[in-house]
ROGU-475253 format. One line per 10 residues: their letters; for each residue x, y, z of C-alpha. Coordinates in pm, 1 decimal, padded with zeros to 6 digits. Each point is the difference from the previous one (the first is absolute). Layout:
A) X:Y:Z  ...;
END
This chain:
XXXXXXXXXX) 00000.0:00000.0:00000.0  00280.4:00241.8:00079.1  00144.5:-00046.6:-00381.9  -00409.1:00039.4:-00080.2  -00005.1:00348.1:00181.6  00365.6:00173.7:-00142.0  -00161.3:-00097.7:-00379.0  -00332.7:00197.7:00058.9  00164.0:00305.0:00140.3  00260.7:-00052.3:-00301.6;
XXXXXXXXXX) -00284.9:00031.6:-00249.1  -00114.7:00258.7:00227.8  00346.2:00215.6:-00064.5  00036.5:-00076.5:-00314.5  -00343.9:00173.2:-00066.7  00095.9:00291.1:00202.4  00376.9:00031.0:-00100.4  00084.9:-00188.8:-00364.2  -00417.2:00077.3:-00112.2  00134.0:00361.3:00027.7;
XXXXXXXXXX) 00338.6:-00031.2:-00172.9  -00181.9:-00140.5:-00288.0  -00256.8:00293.4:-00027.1  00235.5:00236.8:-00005.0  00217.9:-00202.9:-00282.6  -00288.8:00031.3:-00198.5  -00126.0:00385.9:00109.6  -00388.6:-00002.6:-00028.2  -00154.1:00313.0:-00040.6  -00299.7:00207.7:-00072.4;
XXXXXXXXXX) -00046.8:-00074.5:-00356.5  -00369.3:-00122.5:-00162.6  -00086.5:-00359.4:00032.6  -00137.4:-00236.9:-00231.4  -00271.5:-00044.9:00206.9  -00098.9:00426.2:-00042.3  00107.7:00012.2:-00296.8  -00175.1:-00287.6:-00188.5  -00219.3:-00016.5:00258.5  -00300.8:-00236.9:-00224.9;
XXXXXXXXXX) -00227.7:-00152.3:00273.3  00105.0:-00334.6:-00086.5  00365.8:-00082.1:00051.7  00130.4:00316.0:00061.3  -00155.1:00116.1:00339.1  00086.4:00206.0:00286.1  00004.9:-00167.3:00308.9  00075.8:00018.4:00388.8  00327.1:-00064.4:00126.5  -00092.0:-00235.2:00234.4;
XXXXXXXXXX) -00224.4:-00193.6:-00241.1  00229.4:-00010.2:-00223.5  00254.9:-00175.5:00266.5  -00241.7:-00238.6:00054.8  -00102.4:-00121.5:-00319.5  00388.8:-00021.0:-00152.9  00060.4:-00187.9:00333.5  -00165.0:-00225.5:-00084.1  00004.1:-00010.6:-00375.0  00343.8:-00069.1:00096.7;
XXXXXXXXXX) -00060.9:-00256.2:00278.0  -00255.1:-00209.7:-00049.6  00082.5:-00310.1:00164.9  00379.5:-00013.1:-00174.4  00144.0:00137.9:00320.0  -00205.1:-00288.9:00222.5  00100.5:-00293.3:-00233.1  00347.3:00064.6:-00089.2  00078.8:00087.7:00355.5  -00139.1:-00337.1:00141.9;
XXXXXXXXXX) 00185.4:-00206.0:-00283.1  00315.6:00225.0:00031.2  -00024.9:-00048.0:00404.5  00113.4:-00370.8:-00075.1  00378.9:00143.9:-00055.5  00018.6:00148.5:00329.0  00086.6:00336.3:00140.4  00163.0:00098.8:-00245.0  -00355.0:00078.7:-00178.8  00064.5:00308.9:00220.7;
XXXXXXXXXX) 00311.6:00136.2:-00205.4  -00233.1:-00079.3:-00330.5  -00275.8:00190.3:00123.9  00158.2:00277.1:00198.5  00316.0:00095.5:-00301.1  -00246.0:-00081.2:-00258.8  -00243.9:00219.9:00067.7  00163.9:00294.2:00143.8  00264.0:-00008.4:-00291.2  -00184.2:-00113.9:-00268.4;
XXXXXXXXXX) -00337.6:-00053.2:-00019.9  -00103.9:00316.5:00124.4  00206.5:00192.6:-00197.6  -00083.0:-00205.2:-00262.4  -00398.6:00110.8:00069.1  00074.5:00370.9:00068.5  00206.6:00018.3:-00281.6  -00245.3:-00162.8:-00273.5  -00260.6:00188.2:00151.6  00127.8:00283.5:-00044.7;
XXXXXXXXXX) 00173.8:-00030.8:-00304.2  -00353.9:-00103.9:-00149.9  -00122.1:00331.5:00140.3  00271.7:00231.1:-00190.2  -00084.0:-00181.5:-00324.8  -00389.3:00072.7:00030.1  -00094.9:-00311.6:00148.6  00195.9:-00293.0:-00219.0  -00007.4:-00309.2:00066.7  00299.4:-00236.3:-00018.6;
XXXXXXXXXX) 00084.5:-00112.8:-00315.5  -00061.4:00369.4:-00121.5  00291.4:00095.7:00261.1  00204.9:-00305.3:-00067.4  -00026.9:00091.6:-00371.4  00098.6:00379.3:00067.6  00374.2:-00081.4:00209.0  00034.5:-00355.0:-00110.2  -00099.3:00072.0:-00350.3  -00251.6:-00151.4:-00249.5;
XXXXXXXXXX) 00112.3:-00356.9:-00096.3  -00021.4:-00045.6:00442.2  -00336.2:00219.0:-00023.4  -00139.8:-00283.8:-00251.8  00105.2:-00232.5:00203.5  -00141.4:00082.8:00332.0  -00316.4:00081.9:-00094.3  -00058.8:-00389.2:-00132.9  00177.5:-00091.0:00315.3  -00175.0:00240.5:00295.4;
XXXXXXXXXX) -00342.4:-00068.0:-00186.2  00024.6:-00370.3:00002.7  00145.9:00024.6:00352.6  -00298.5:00192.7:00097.0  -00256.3:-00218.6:-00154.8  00212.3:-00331.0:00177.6  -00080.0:00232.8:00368.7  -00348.4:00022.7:-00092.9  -00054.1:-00344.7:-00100.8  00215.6:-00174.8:00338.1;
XXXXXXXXXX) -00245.7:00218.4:00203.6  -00339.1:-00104.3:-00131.7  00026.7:-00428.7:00111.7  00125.2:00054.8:00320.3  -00243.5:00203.3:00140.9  -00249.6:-00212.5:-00178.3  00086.5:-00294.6:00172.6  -00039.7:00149.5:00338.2  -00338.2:00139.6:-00118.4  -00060.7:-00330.0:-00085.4;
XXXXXXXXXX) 00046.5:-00144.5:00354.6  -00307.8:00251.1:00097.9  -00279.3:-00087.7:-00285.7  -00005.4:-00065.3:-00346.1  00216.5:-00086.9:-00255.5  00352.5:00086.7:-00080.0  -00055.1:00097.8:-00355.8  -00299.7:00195.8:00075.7  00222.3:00241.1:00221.2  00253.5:00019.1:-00237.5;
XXXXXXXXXX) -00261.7:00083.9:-00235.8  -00088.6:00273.6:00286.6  00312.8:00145.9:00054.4  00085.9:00001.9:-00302.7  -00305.3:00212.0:-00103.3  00095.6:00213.9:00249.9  00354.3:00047.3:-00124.2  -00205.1:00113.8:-00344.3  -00182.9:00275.8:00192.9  00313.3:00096.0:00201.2;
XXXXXXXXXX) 00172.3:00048.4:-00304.0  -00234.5:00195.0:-00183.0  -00123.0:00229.8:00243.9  00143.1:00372.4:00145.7  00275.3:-00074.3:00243.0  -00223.5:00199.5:00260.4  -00303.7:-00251.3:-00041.4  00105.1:-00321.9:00160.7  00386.2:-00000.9:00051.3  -00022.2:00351.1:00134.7;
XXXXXXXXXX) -00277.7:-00110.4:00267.4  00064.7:-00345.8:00106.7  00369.4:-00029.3:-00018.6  00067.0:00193.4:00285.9  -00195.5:-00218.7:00218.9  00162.5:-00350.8:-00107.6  00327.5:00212.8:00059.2  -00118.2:00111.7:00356.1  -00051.4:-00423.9:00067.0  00319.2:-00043.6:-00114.7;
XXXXXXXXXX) 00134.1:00244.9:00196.9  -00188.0:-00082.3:00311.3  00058.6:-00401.9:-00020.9  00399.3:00064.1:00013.5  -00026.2:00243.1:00252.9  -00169.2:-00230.4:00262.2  00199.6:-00289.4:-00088.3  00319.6:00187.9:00071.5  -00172.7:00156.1:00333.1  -00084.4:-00469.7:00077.6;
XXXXXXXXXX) 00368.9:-00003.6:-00085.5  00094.0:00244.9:00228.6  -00195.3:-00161.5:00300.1  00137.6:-00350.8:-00095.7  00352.4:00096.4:-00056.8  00126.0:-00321.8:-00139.1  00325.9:-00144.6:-00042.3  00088.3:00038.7:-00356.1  00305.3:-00038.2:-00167.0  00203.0:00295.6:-00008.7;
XXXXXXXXXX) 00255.5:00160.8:-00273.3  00318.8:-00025.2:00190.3  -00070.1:-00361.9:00079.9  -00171.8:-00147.8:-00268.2  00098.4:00197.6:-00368.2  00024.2:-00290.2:-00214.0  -00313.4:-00197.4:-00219.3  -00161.3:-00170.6:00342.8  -00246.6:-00157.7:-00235.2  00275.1:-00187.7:-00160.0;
XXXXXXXXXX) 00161.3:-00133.8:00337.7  -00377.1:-00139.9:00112.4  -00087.3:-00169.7:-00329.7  00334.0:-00028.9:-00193.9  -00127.9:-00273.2:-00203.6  -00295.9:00193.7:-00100.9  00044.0:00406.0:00052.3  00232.7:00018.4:-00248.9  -00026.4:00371.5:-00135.8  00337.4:00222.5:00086.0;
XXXXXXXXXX) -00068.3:00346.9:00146.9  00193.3:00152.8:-00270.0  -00201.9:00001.6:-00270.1  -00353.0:-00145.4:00161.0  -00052.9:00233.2:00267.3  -00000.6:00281.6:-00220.0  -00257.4:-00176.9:-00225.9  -00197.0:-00104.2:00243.5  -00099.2:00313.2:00221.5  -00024.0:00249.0:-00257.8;
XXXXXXXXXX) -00276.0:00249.5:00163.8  00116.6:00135.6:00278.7  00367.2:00003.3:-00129.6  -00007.4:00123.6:-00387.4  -00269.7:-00092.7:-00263.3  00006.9:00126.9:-00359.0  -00376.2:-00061.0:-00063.4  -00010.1:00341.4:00305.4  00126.1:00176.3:-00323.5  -00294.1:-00096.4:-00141.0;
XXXXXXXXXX) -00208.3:00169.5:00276.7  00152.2:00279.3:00058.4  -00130.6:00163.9:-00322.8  -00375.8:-00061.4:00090.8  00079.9:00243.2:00349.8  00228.4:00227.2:-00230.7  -00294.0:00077.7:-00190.1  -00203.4:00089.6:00344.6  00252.6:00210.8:00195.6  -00069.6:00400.1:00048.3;
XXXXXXXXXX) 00369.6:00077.9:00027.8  00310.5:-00166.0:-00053.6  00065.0:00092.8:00409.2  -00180.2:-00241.5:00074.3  00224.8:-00316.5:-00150.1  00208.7:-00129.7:00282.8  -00259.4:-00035.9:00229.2  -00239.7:-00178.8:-00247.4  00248.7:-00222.5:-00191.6  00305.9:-00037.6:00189.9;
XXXXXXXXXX) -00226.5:00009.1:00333.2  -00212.7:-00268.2:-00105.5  00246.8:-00225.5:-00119.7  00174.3:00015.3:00347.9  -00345.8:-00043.7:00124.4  -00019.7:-00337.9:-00180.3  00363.9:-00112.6:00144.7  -00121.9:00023.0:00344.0  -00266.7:-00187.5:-00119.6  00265.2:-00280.7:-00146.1;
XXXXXXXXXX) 00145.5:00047.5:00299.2  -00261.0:-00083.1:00270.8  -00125.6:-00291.1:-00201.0  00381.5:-00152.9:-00021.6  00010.1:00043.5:00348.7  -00360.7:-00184.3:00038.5  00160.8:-00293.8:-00254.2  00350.3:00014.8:00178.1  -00203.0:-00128.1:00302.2  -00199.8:-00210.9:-00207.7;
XXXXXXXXXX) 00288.2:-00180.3:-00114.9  00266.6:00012.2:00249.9  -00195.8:00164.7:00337.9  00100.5:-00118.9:00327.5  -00251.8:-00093.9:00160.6  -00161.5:-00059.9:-00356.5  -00370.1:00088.9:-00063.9  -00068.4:-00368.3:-00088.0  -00106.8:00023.5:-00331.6  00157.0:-00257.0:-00123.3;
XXXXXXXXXX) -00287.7:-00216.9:00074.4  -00163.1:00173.5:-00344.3  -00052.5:-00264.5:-00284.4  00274.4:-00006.2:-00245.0  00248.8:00127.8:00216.8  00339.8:-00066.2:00135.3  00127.5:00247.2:00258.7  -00177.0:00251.3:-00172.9  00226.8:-00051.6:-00317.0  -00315.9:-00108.0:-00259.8;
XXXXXXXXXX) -00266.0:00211.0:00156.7  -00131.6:00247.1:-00270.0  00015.4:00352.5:00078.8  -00383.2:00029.9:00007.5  -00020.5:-00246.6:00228.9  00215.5:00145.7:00198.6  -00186.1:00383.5:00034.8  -00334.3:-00173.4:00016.6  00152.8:-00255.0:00318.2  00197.7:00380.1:00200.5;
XXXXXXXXXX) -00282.8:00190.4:-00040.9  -00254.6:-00236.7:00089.1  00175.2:-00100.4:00294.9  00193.7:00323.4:00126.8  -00277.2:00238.9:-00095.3  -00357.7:-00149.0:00001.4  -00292.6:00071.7:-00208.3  00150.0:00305.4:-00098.1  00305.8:-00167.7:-00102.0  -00194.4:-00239.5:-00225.2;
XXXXXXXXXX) -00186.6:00314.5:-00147.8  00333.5:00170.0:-00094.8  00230.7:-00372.2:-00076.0  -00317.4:-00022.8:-00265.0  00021.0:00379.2:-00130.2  00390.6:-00056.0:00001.5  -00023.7:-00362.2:-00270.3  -00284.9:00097.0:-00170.6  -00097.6:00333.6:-00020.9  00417.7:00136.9:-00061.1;
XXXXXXXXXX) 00068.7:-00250.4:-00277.7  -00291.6:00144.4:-00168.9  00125.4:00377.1:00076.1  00286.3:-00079.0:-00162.2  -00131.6:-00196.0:-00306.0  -00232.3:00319.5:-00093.8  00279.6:00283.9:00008.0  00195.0:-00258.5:-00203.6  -00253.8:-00027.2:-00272.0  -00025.4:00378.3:00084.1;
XXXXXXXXXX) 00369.3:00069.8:-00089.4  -00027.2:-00254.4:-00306.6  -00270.0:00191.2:-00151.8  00172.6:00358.0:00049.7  00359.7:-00128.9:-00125.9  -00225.9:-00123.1:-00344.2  -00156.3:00278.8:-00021.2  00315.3:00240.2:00031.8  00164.7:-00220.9:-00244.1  -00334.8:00036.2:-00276.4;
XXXXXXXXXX) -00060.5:00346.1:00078.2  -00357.0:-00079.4:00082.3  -00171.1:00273.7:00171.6  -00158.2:-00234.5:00330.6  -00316.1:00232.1:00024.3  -00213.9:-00169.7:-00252.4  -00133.7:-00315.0:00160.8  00024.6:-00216.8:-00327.7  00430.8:00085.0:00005.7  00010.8:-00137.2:00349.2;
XXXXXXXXXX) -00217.4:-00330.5:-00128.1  00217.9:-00017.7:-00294.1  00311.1:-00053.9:00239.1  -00131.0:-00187.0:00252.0  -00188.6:-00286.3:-00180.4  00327.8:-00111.6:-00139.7  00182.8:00033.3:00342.8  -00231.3:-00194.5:00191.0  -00062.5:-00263.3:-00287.4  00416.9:-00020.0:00048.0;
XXXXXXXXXX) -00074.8:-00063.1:00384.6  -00281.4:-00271.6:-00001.6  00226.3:-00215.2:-00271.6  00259.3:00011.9:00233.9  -00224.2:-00070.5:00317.5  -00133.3:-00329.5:-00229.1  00291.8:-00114.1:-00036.8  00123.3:00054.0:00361.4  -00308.3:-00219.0:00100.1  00071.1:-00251.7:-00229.4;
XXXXXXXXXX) 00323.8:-00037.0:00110.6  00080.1:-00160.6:00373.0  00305.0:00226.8:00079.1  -00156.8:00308.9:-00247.8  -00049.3:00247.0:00293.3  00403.8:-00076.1:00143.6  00086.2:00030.6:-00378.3  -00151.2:00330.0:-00050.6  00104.1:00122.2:00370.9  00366.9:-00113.8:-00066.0;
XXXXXXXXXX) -00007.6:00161.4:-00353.0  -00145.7:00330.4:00153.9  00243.9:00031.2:00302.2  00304.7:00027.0:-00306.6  -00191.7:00258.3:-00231.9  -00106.6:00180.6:00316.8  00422.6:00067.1:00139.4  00133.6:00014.8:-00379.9  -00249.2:00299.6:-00024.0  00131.8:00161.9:00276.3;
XXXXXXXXXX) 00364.2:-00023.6:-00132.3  -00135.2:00223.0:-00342.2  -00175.6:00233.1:00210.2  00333.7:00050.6:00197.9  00217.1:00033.6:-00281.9  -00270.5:00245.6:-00138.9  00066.7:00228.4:00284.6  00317.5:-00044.9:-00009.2  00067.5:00113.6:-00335.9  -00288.8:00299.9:00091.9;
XXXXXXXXXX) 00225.1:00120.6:00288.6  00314.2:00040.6:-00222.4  -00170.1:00200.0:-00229.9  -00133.7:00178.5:00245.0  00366.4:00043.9:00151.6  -00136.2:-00202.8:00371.7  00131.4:-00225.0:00208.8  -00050.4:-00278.4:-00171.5  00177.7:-00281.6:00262.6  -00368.7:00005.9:00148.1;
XXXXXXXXXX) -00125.2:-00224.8:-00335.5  00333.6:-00091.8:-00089.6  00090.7:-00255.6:00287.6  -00369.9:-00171.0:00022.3  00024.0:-00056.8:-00378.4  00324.5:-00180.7:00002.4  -00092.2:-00202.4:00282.7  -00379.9:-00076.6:-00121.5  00140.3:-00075.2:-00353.5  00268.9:-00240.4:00165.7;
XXXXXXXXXX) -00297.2:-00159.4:00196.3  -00221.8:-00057.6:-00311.7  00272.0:-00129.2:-00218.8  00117.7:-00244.2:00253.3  -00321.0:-00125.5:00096.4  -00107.0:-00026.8:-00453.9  00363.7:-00213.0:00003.8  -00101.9:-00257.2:00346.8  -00385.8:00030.0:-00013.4  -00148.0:-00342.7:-00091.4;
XXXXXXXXXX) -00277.3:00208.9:-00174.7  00316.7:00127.0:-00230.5  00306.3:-00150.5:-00076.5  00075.7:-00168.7:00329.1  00388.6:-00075.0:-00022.2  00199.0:-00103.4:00292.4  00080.7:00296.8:00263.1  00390.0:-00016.7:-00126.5  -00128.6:00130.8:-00366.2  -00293.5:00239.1:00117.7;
XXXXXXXXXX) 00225.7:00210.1:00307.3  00271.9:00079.1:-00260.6  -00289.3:00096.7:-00273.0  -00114.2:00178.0:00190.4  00259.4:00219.9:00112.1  00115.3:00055.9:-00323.9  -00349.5:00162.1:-00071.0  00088.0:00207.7:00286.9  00357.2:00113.0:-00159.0  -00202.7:00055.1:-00386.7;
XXXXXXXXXX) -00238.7:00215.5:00118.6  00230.3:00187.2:00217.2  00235.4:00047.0:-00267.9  -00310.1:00092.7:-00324.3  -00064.8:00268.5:00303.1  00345.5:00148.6:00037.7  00015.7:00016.5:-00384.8  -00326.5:00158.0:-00053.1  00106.3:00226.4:00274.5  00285.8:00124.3:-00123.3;
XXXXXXX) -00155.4:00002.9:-00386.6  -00237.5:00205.1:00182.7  00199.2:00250.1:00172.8  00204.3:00057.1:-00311.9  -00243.3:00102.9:-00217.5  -00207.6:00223.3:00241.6  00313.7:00224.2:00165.9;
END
C-alpha cells in the first residue's frame, strides 16, 4: 500500500508540476476556437468545461483502464512504474498535445494532422488504419456487453441488435443530445466506484507486494510454466489506458471541437488522462491483492480460476464490487462492463464518421451525408462481429489485434508532435523520448507476438533495438535537413 500511495500523489505532481511545463511548451492563448468559430449545432458545439471533462474522461476510459489494469496487475508492482511514468510522461502529453493541436488546425482529426507533419503518403495511410481501428473498438464493445445483458433477459443477439441501434443514433445525432447529457453521469459512476474502492483499500490496508521488494514479472515466478509474457514488451501492450493509448488521439478531436478557449486544455485533456491513471492505478492495486494479497480475498474459489491467474477481468469487477460495496457496487460493477464499453464503441463510430467525412469533404449537416457514411461503417462492423461469433477465440483475436493498432497509433501521433514542435522551434524531448520508446515497444512486441511473427526472444530483443537506433537516426537526419534549410 505504501508503493500504492507515493504513485497517486506522483500522478498527483505530475498534474500540478510536468501538466504545467507542458502548457507552457505549447503557449495557449486567447485565439478563436473551432468550436466559436464553426460553431454548427451538430459537431461543433460550445460546451462547459466541466462537461466537457467528463465526457472525454470517459470517451477516453471506458473500461480500458479497469481491464488492462487487472490483466497488467498479474506482472506485479511494477504495473506501478507503467502506470505512474506512462501517464505523467506520455499519455497525457500525448492527450493535451493532440487536443490541442486539433484545436489550432480548426478541429482536425488525426489522419488530417498526421498527413500535415508526417506528410501525405503517412496521411493515406492512417486514415485506412485509424478508421478500421475505430470500427475494430466499436465492434469488440458491442458482444461483451451483450452477453452480460444476456445474463438479465433475452437474447444475446437481440441486444447487440440494441446497442448497436443505439450506436446508429449516437452517431448521427448533435454531440449535445445524448453524449452531451448522459456521459457525464456514467463518468460520475466511474468516478465514484474507484473512489470507494480505494477509501475499502484504505481501511483494509493489505499486504501487497511492494516495488523495492518485488520489481520483477511476479506472474511469471507463480505460474512459470504458464504466465509466460515478459514485462518488456507485454506490459506495455497490455495496460494501455491509463498509461498511453493512441485511439485518445482519436478523442481528443471530438472535445477540441467543444472547448470555449484553448485555456482550458490541460485541465480537460492532460487532467483527465491523469484522472484515468489513478483509475489504472486503484484497480491494479484491487488486482495486486487479488492475485498476490496477504491475507488474500479468497477468490480463487471462482470457476475457471487458479490463484486468480484465469479469472476474466469482468468477473473480477462484478465479484469486488459486489462484495466490498453492496447493491450499489453491483449498480456501478454493471454501469462499469456494460454501459462504458458501449460509451466507448459510440464516440468510436463517432470519430470514424468525422475522419470520413474530413477526408470526402462532406458537409455532416445534411442527414442523408451522415447515412451515406455510416451505413458502410457499420455494415464493416457487423461482418466483423459475424465472424467473431463464428469463430471460438474471435473476440481474443480481435482484442489482441486491437491492443497493437491501438499503441502503434500512439507512436504516429507522437512523432506527429514531434515533428510539430520543431517547426514550431519547442522543446521537442517531451514527444521525442515517448516515441522512441513506444516505437521500440511496438516493434518488439510485431517481432515476439504469436499474433505476428513470433521468433525466439534472441531474434526479437536485437530487432527490436535496432528499430530503436533507425528511427533515432531518420530523426537526427531529418533534423538536421531541417535546420539547414530553415536558418
Amino acid at each position: 500500500m505504501i508503493s500504492f500511495t507515493l504513485s497517486l500523489v506522483a500522478l498527483l505532481l505530475g498534474y500540478l508540476l510536468y501538466g504545467r511545463l507542458v502548457e507552457r511548451i505549447f503557449r495557449p492563448d486567447n485565439r478563436v476556437t473551432p468550436a466559436v468559430s464553426k460553431a454548427d449545432g451538430l459537431d461543433y458545439i460550445v460546451l462547459p468545461g466541466w462537461k466537457i471533462f467528463m465526457i472525454q474522461f470517459l470517451n477516453i476510459a471506458g473500461t480500458g483502464p479497469i481491464f488492462g489494469a487487472i490483466m497488467g496487475a498479474k506482472f506485479g508492482p511494477v504495473a506501478y512504474l507503467w502506470i505512474v511514468l506512462g501517464c505523467i510522461f506520455a499519455g497525457a502529453t500525448h492527450d493535451y498535445l493532440s487536443g490541442m493541436l486539433s484545436m489550432r488546425n480548426e478541429g482536425a482529426g488525426l489522419p488530417e494532422l498526421i498527413g500535415k507533419y508526417l506528410g501525405k503518403t503517412t496521411k493515406s495511410l492512417m486514415l485506412v488504419f485509424t478508421v478500421l481501428l475505430l470500427i475494430m473498438v466499436g465492434t469488440v464493445f458491442v458482444y461483451s456487453p451483450a452477453e452480460i445483458l444476456h445474463s438479465i433477459g433475452g437474447g444475446t443477439m437481440m441486444w447487440v441488435g440494441i446497442i448497436f441501434a443505439y450506436y446508429i443514433i449516437a452517431t448521427m445525432l448533435p454531440i449535445d443530445k445524448i453524449i452531451g447529457k448522459v456521459y457525464p453521469l456514467f463518468a460520475f459512476s466511474l468516478l465514484f466506484m474507484a473512489g470507494a474502492l480505494m477509501m475499502v483499500l484504505y481501511v483494509k490496508w493489505p499486504q501487497l507486494p511492494e516495488l523495492w521488494s518485488h520489481l520483477y514479472n511476479m506472474g511469471a515466478e507463480a505460474q512459470p510454466e504458464k504466465w509466460t509474457d515478459a514485462i518488456f514488451p507485454a506490459l506495455f501492450i497490455t495496460i494501455a489506458c491509463g498509461a498511453i493509448s493512441g485511439f485518445h488521439a482519436t478523442q481528443s478531436p471530438l472535445m477540441a471541437r467543444c472547448v470555449k478557449s484553448e485555456r482550458m486544455g490541460r485541465p480537460i485533456f492532460y487532467g483527465a488522462m491523469i484522472t484515468e491513471g489513478v483509475v489504472a492505478l486503484i484497480w491494479a492495486t484491487v488486482a495486486s491483492w487479488f492475485f498476490y494479497g496477504d491475507p488474500t480475498p479468497g477468490y480463487e474459489l471462482i470457476a475457471g480460476a487458479h490463484k486468480g491467474f484465469y479469472t476474466s477481468a469482468p468477473a473480477v469487477v462484478n465479484l469486488v464490487c459486489n462484495d466490498w460495496l453492496g447493491v450499489v457496487g453491483a449498480i456501478l460493477a454493471m454501469l462499469g462492463v456494460v454501459a462504458a464499453p458501449i460509451t466507448s464503441g459510440d464516440t468510436a463510430f463517432r470519430s470514424a464518421r468525422l475522419i470520413v467525412a474530413e477526408w470526402l469533404k462532406l458537409n455532416q449537416r445534411p442527414v442523408m451525408n451522415r447515412f451515406y457514411i455510416c451505413i458502410p461503417m457499420f455494415g464493416i462492423s457487423v461482418a466483423m462481429l459475424i465472424w467473431q461469433i463464428e469463430n471460438p477465440d474471435g473476440f481474443n483475436t480481435i482484442w489482441q489485434y486491437f491492443g497493437f493498432s491501438n499503441q502503434a497509433l500512439s507512436v504516429f501521433t507522437l512523432w506527429t508532435l514531434t515533428v510539430y514542435l520543431v517547426q514550431e522551434k519547442k522543446p521537442f524531448i517531451i514527444t521525442l523520448i515517448p516515441a522512441l520508446f513506444m516505437t521500440t515497444v511496438c516493434s518488439t512486441f510485431l517481432f515476439i507476438s504469436k499474433q505476428a511473427f513470433h521468433l525466439p526472444a534472441s531474434v526479437s530483443y536485437p530487432m527490436g533495438g535496432a528499430c530503436f537506433v533507425v528511427a533515432l537516426v531518420w530523426f537526427c537526419l531529418w533534423y538536421r535537413k531541417y535546420q539547414n534549410n530553415h536558418q
